[in-house]
C-alpha distance (Angstrom), angle and dihedral (degrees) to the residues before:
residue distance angle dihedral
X1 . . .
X2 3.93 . .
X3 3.92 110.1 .
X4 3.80 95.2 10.9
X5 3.94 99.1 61.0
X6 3.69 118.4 101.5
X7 3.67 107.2 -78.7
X8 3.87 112.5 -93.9
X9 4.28 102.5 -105.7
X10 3.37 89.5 -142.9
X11 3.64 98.1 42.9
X12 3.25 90.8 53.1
X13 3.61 103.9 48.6
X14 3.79 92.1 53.9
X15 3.69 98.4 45.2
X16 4.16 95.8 57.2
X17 3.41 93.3 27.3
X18 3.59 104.0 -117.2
X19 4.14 119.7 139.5
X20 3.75 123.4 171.1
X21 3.88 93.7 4.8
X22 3.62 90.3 117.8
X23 3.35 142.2 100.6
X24 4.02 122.0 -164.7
X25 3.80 110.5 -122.5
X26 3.63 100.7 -143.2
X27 4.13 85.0 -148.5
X28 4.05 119.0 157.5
X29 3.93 114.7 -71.2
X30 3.95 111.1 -132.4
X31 3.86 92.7 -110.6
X32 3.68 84.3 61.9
X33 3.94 89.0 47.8
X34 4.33 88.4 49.3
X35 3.69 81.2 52.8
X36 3.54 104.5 49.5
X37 3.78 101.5 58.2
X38 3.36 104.0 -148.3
X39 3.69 123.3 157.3
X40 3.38 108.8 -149.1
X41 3.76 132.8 72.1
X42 3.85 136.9 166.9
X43 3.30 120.1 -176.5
X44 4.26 127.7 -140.2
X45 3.14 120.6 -141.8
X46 4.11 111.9 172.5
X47 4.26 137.4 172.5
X48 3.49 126.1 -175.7
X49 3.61 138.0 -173.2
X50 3.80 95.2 15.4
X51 3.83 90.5 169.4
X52 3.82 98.7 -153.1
X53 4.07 86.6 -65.2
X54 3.50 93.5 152.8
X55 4.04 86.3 148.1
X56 4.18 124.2 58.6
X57 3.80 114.1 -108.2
X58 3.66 118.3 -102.1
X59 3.30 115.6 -81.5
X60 3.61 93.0 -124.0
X61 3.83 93.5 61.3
X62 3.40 115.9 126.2
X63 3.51 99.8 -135.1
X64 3.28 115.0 17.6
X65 4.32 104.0 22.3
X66 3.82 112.2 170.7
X67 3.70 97.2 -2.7
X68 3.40 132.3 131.4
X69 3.84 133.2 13.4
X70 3.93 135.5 164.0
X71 4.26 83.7 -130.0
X72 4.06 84.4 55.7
X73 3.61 97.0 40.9
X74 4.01 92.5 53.2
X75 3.89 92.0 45.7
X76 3.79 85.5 49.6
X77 3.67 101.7 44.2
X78 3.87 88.4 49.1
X79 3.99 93.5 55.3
X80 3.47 83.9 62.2
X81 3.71 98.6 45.7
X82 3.27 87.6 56.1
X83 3.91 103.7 58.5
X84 3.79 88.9 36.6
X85 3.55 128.7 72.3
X86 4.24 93.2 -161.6
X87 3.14 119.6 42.1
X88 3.98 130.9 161.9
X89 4.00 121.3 -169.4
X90 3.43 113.6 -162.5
X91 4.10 135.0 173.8
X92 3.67 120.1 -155.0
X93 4.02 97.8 -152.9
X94 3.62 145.5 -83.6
X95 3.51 102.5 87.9
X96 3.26 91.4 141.7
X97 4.28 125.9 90.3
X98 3.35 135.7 16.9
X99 3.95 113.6 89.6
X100 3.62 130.0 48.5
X101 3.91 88.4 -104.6
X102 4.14 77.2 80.5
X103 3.32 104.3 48.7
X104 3.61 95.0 42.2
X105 3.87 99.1 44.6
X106 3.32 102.2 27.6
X107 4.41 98.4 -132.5
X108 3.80 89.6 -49.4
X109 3.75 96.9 109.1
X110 4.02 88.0 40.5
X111 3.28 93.7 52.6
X112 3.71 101.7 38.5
X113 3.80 94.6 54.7
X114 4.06 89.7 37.7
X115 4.10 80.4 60.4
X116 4.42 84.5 43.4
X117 3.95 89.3 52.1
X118 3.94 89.7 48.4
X119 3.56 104.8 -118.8
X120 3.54 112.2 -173.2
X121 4.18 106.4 -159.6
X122 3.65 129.6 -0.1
X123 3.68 137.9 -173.1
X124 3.78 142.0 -120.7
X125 4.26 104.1 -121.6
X126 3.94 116.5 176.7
X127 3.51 99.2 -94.4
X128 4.11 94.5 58.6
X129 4.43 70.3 78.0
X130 3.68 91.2 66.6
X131 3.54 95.6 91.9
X132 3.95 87.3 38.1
X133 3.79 114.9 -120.1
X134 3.31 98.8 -60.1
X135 4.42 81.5 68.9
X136 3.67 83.3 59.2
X137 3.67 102.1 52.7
X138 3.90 98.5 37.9
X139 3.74 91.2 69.9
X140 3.57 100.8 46.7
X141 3.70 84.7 96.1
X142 4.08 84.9 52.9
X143 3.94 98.6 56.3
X144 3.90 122.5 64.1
X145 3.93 95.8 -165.4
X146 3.74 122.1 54.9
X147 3.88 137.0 -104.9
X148 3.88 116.2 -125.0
X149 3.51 123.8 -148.3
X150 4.33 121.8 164.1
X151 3.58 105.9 168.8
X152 4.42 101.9 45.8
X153 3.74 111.1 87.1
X154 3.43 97.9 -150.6
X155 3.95 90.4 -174.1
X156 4.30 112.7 154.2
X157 3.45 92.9 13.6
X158 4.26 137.7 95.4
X159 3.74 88.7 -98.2
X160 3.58 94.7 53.3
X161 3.88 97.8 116.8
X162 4.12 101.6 4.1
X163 3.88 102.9 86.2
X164 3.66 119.6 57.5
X165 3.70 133.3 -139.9
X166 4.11 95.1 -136.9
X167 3.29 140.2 -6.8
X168 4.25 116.3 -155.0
X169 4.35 105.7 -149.7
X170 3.69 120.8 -163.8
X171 3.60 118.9 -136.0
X172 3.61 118.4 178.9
X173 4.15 102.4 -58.7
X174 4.10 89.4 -23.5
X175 3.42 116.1 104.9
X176 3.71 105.3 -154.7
X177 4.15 119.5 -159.6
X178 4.30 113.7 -161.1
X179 3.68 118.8 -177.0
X180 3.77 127.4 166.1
X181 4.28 139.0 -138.8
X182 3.24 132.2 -164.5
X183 4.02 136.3 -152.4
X184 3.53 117.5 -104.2
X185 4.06 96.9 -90.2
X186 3.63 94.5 -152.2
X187 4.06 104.9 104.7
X188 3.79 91.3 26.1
X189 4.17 103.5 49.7
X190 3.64 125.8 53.2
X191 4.01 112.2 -122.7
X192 3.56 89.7 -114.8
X193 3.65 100.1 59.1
X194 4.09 95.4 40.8
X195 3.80 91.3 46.9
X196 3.79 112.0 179.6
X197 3.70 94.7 -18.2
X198 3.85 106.2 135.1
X199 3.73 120.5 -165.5
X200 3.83 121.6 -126.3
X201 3.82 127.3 -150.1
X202 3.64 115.9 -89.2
X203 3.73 102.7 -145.0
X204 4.27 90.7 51.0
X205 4.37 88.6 49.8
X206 3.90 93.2 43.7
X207 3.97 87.2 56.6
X208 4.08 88.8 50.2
X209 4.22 86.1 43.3
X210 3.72 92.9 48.7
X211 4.11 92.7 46.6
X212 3.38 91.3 50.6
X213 4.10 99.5 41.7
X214 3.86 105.9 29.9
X215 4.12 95.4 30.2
X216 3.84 110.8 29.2
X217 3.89 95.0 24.3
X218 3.61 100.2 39.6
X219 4.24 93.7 -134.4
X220 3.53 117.1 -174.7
X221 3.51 97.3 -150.5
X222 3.87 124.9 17.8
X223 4.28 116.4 -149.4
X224 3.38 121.1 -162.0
X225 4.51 105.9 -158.0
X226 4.00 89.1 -153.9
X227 4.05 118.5 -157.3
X228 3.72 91.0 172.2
X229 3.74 105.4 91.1
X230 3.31 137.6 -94.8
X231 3.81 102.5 -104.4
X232 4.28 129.7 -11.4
X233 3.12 138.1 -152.9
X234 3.45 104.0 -178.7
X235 4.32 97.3 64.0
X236 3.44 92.9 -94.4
X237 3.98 120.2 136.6
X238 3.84 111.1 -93.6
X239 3.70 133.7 159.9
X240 3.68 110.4 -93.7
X241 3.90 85.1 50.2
X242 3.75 91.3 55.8
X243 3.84 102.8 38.6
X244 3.90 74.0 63.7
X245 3.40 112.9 51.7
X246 4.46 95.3 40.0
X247 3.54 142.6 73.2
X248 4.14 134.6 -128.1
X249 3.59 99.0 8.7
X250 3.99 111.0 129.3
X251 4.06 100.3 179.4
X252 3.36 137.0 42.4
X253 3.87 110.3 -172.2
X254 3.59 102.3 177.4
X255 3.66 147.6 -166.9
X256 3.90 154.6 164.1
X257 4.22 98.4 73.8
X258 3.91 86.5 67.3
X259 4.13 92.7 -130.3
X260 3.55 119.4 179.9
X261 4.30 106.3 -149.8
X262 3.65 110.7 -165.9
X263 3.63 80.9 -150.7
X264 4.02 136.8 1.1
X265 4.09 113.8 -79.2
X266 3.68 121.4 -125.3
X267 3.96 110.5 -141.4
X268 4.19 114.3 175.2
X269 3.69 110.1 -130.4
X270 3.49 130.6 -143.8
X271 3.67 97.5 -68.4
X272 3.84 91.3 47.8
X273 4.18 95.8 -106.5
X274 3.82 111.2 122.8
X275 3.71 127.2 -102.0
X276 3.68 120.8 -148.9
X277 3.42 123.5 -131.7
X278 3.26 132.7 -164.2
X279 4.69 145.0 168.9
X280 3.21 131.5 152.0
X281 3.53 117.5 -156.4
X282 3.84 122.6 -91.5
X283 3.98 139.5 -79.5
X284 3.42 90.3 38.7
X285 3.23 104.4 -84.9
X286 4.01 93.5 142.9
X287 3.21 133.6 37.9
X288 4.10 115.7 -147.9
X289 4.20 117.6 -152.6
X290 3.72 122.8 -173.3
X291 3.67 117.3 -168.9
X292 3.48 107.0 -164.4
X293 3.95 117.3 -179.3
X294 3.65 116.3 -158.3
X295 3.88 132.6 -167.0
X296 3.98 103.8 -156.4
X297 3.84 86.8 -163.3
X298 3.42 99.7 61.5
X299 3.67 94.4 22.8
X300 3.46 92.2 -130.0
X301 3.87 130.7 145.9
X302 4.17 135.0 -152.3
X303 3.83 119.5 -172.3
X304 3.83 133.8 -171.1
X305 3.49 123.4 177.7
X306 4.04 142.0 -160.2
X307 3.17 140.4 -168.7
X308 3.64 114.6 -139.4
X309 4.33 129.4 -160.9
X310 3.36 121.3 -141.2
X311 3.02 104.3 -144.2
X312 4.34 145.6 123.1
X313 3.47 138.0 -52.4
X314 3.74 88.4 44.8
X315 4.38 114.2 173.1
């Protein structure tokens, strides 16, 4: 299997130098998924904070050496196209900044080989502001999947009707509900390039996403693409806060803090059922996958998870 095998735990650890970071999932084992008989699966697969690393880092970084690419990622995303029939590829924001691909281009070549790789959704993370709005709306043109965003009124301004606050994506008999949230941009985005754009509270939108996905759409499973962070210390709204305080959200596939999970986190929500949650690092140097299997009968739903290198030697 060579770069598309789970990554090794240990392996990992020792080679970004994280130890004891982790908490275990607890998510379904496959033998559980054999027994369960369900027929329907979609499969996750997420980035996050890919930070205009369209290239690999050098292989004499310290950190990160040889990891990562957009040429990697596509190869890799299309191995697992091809042994799955449903498939979702989402990005949970910040694409944006970080090489001189960015400042050069602007997020046209990020975007046009995000729309190559087949992304399905994206989000809006702070740095997408860097450019101001106008660095938003210029690459529309650039990106053939669209950027979700739930909790930004965008009122008066060029975004005002151009990003979304869900998008609902058939697969097979799965009905699949994506919606996105942003951090709060003030602290991370000048005035001048947010312009009017007032931010809502996350907890009040996801009970308008979940009425309209779970309850008037009839979504079997409900994703949240997070660009809130991970955790906070500082009060501000973060993931494992708000997997605790809603209602009917399944996934969390988050962003902006640039956390790398060994594997997905289970957080119970407000009615006691367990949210997954789920980042993997930054620059793309993993992928994450999800496979959840769902039986729409019983309402009932399974979930493995990998985590995937990018890395060479890609076929």
């Amino acid at each position: 299997m060579g770069g598309f095998t789970m990554w090794n735990r240990r392996e990992f650890i020792t080679k970004l130098g994280l130890t004891g970071a982790f908490i275990s999932s607890g998510l379904f084992t496959k033998s559980l998924f054999a027994a369960s008989n369900s027929k329907h699966k979609i499969t996750l697969l997420h980035t996050n904070d890919l930070h205009s690393r369209i290239e690999p880092f050098p292989k004499k970084d310290p950190k990160y050496g040889g990891l990562g690419g957009f040429a990697r990622l596509n190869a890799l995303v299309k191995k697992v196209r091809r042994e799955e029939e449903h498939v979702l590829l989402l990005d949970c924001g910040d694409v944006y900044q970080g090489t001189p691909y960015f400042n050069f281009f602007k997020g046209e070549a990020e975007y046009k080989l995000m729309s190559k790789i087949g992304y399905d959704a994206g989000n809006i993370g702070n740095h997408e502001f860097d450019n101001g709005i106008k660095g938003i709306t210029s690459q529309i043109k650039n990106r053939n999947f669209p950027l979700l965003n739930a909790n930004y009124d965008f009122s008066g301004t060029d975004l005002e009707g151009k990003i979304p606050p869900y998008q609902i994506f058939e697969k097979g008999e799965l009905k699949i509900g994506v919606f996105g949230l942003g951090v709060d941009l003030t602290g991370y985005v000048e005035p001048h390039n947010r312009e009017t754009i007032t931010y809502i509270d996350p907890v009040d939108v996801a009970k308008d996403m979940v009425r309209i996905l779970k309850e008037e759409n009839n979504c079997d499973l409900v994703v949240c693409l997070s660009h809130m962070g991970h955790t906070s210390n500082i009060g501000e709204d973060c993931d494992m806060e708000f997997a605790k305080q809603t209602r009917g959200v399944d996934v969390i596939l988050g962003g902006h803090s640039h956390t790398l999970l060994e594997k997905p986190e289970r957080v119970k929500n407000l009615d006691g059922e367990e949210v997954i949650i789920n980042q993997v690092g930054w620059a793309g140097i993993a992928l994450g996958r999800i496979d959840f299997y769902i039986d729409k009968k019983k309402k009932s739903k399974l979930a493995d998870s990998q985590l995937m290198k990018v890395e060479g030697n890609l076929v």
